[in-house]
Structures are given as C-alpha cells and as structure tokens.
C-alpha positions as CSV (number, residue, x, y, z in Angstrom):
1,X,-4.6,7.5,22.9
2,X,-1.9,6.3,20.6
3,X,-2.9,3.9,17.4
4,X,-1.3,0.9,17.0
5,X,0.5,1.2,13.8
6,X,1.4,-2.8,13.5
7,X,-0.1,-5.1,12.0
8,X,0.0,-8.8,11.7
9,X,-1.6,-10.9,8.6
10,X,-1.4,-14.4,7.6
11,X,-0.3,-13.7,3.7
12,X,-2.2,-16.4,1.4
13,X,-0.2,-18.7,-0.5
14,X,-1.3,-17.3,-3.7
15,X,-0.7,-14.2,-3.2
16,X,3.5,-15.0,-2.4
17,X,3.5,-17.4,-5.3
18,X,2.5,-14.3,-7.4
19,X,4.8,-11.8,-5.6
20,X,8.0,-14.6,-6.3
21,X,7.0,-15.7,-9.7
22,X,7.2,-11.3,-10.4
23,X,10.6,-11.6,-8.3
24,X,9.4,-9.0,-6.1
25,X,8.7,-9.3,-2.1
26,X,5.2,-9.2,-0.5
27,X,6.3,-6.2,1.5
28,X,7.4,-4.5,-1.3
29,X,4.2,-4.7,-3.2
30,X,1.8,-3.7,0.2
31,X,4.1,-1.2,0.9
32,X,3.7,0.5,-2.5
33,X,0.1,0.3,-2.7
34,X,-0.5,1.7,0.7
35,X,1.9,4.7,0.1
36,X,0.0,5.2,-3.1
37,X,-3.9,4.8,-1.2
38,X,-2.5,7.2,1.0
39,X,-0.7,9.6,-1.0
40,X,2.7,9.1,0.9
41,X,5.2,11.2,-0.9
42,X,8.9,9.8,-0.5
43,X,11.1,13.1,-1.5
44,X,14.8,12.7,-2.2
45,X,15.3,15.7,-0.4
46,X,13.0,14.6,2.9
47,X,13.1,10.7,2.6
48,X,11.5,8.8,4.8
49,X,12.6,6.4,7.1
50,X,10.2,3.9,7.2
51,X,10.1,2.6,3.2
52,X,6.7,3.8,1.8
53,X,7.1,5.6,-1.4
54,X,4.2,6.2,-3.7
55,X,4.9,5.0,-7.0
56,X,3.6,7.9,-8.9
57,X,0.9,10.2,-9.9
58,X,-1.5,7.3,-11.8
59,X,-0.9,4.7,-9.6
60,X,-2.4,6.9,-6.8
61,X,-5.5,7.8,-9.1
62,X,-5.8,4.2,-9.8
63,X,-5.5,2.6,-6.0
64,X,-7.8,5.8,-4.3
65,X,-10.2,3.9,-7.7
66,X,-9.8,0.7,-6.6
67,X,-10.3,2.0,-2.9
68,X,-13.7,4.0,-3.8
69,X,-14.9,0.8,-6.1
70,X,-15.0,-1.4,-3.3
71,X,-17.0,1.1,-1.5
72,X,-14.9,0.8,1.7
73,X,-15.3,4.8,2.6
74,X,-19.5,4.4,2.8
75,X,-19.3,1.1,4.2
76,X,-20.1,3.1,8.1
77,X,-22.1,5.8,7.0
C-alpha cells in the first residue's frame, strides 16, 4: 500500500501574520522544520527535487527536542 504523502491544513491566521511580519512564507518555515525533524539532508551535490533542506546540525537537535518534549513518540505505546 502506497502513503499518501499530501496533506491539506487550514493555516491559522496567526500563524501567517507571523510568517509575513518575518517576510518569510508559511511553506518555507514547515518545510524547514520538517526537513530538520526528519533529518532531510539537501546536498549540493545530490539536491533534491522536492524543496526540504534541513537547516543545520542544531536546528535538527533542537526540533527532534521539541518533538520528544511534546512526547509525540510515547503517545501509542
């Protein structure tokens, strides 16, 4: 079975006022921080096609922090 890899969200207002008072896009900001939850590695020699680029070593130490804070990998165990 294939996984859906789209996925829709209603963005809250706050949250765009924030991303254009910083000047940058809402995609651009989830973008980073799943690439940096999930380690995604954007090499000039290999780039990838589809955008995600972590945005370095400590910003993936400090999302997998925020990640384990929230306790979202126990939450179905």
């Amino acid at each position: 079975m294939k996984r859906k890899n789209k996925l829709t969200i209603e963005l809250p207002a706050e949250f765009i006022e924030l991303c254009e008072a910083d000047g940058v896009t809402p995609e651009i900001v989830l973008r980073g921080f799943i690439a940096d939850l999930a380690g995604i590695m954007n090499w000039t020699a290999a780039p990838r096609a589809d955008g995600y680029s972590s945005n370095g070593s400590d910003e993936r130490d400090m999302a997998q922090a925020y990640y384990e804070r929230v306790g979202y990998p126990y939450w179905n165990k």
